[in-house]
BALO-928580 format. One record per residue (C-alpha): x, y, z. Coordinates in nm, 4 decimals, m for minus. Example, Ala and Ser with C-alpha at 12.3 -4.5 7.8 and 13.67 -1.06 7.14 Angstrom:
2
[atom [1.2300, m0.4500, 0.7800]] [atom [1.3670, m0.1060, 0.7140]] 
***
This chain:
91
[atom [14.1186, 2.5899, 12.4651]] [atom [14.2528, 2.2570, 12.4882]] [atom [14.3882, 2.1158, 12.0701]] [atom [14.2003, 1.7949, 12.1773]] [atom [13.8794, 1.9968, 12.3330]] [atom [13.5574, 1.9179, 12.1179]] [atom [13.4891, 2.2583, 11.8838]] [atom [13.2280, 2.4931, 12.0281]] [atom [12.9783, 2.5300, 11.8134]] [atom [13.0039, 2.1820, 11.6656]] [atom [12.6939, 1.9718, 11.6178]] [atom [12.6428, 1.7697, 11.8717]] [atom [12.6133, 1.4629, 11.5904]] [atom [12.3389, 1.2671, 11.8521]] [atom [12.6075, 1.2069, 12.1150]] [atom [12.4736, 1.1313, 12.4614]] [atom [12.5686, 1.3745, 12.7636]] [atom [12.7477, 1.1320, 12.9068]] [atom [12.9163, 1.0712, 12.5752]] [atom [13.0146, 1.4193, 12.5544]] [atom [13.1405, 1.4859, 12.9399]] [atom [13.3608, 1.1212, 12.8554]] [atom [13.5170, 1.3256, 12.5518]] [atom [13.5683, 1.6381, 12.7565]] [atom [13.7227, 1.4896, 13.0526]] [atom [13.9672, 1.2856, 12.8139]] [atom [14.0452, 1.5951, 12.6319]] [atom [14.1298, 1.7786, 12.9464]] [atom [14.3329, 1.4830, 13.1171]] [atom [14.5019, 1.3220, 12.8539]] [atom [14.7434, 1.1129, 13.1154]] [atom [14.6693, 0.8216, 13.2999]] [atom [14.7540, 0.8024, 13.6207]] [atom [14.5818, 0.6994, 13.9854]] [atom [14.4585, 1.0127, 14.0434]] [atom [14.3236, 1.0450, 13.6875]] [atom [14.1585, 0.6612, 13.7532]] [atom [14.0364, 0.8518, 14.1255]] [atom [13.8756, 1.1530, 13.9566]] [atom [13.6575, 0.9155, 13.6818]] [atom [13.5179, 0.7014, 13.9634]] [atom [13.4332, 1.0167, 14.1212]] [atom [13.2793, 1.2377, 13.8601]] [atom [13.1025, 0.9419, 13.6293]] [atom [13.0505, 0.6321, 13.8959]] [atom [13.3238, 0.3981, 13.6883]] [atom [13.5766, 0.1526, 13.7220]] [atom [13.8669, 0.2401, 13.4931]] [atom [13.7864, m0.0629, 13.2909]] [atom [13.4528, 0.0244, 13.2190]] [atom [13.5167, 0.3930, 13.1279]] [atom [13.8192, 0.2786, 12.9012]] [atom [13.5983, 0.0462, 12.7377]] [atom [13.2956, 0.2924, 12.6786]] [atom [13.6259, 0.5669, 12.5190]] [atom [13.7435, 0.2750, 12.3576]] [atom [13.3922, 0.2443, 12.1410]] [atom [13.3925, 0.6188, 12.1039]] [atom [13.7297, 0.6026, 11.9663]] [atom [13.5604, 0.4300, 11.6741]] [atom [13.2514, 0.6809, 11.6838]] [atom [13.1802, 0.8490, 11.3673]] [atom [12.9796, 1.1044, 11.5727]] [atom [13.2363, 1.1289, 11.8307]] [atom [13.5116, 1.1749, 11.5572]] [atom [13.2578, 1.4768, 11.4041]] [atom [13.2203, 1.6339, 11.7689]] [atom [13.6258, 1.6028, 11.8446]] [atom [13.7955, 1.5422, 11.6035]] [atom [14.1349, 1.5770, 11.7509]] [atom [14.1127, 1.4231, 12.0091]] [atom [13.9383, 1.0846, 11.8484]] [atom [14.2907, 1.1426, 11.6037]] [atom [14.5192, 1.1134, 11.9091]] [atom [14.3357, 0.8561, 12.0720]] [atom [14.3080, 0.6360, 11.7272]] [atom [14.7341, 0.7207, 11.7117]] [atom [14.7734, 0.5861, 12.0745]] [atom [14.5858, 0.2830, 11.9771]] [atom [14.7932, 0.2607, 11.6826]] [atom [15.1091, 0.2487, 11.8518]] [atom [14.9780, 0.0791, 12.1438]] [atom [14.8853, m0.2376, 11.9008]] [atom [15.1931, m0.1690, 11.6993]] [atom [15.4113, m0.2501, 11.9638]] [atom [15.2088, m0.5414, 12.0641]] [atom [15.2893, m0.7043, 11.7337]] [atom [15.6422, m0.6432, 11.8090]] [atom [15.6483, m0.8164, 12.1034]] [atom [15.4442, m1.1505, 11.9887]] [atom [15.6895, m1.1773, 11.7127]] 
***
């Protein structure tokens, strides 16, 4: 199993399927690349943009955070670092 997979056996915490398969693909492809961006079109019918957006609000999920939790902990940490170093540059 995958350190970022969602724990079997955990509640499910009212997460939507699609919710779910969003976590489980992340957790299983944690790099982003074109054929990553190919494969999400393919399996949930997004643009990158929109499924980035929909794991960005699961990011801050309490019920995603209960089903995954680390994987919502790296993704908050990439966040982190990606807004971090944002900072750094605008200053």
């Amino acid at each position: 199993m995958h350190l970022g997979a969602p724990r079997p056996g955990a509640e499910q915490g009212g997460l939507d399927e699609r919710s779910r398969a969003i976590l489980a693909f992340e957790a299983e492809w944690p790099q982003h690349d074109g054929a990553k961006e190919e494969a999400l079109r393919a399996r949930f019918g997004m643009e990158p943009a929109r499924y980035y957006q929909v794991l960005a609000r699961l990011t801050d999920d309490p019920r995603a955070q209960a089903h995954a939790p680390l994987l919502i902990g790296r993704l908050r940490r990439l966040r982190d670092a990606r807004a971090a170093r944002r900072a750094r540059l605008l200053h």
